[in-house]
N, C-alpha and C positions, 0 to 999 in steps of 0.2 A: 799688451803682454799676454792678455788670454785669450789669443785667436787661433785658431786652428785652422793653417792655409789646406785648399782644395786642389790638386791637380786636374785640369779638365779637358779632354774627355776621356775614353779608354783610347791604349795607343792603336793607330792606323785610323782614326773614325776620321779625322782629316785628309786621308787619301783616297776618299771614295772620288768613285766617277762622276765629272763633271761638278765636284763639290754637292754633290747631291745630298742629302740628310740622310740619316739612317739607312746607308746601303753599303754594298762589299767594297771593301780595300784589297784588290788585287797587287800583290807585290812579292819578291822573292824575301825569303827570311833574311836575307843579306840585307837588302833595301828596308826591310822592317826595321831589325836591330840599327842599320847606322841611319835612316832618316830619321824614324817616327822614336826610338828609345830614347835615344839621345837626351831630348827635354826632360824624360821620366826619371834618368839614372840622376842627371841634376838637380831636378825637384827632390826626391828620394835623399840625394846626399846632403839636402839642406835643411834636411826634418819635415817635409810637405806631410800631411798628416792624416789626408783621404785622395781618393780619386774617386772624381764621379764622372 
C-alpha cells in the first residue's frame, strides 16, 4: 500500500542506435509521441509516481 511505483527510463532512451546505452534516439516527433509516449501517458494515468 505504501509503494511509490517508478516509470523507467526517460522517453525515447529505448530507441537509441543499435540499443546502445546512453545515446541519441533519432526519431520524428510523430514516432516519439505514438511509440515511446504511449507507456508514459498509461503509466501517468495509473498514478506512476516518479520517472527515472
Amino acid at each position: 500500500r505504501h509503494v511509490a511505483a517508478c516509470a523507467k527510463h526517460y522517453v525515447g532512451d529505448g530507441g537509441t542506435h543499435d540499443g546502445i546505452n546512453e545515446n541519441n534516439t533519432i526519431i520524428s516527433r510523430t514516432g516519439l509521441l505514438r511509440i515511446h509516449m504511449a507507456p508514459y501517458y498509461d503509466a501517468v494515468y495509473k498514478g506512476v509516481s516518479t520517472v527515472m
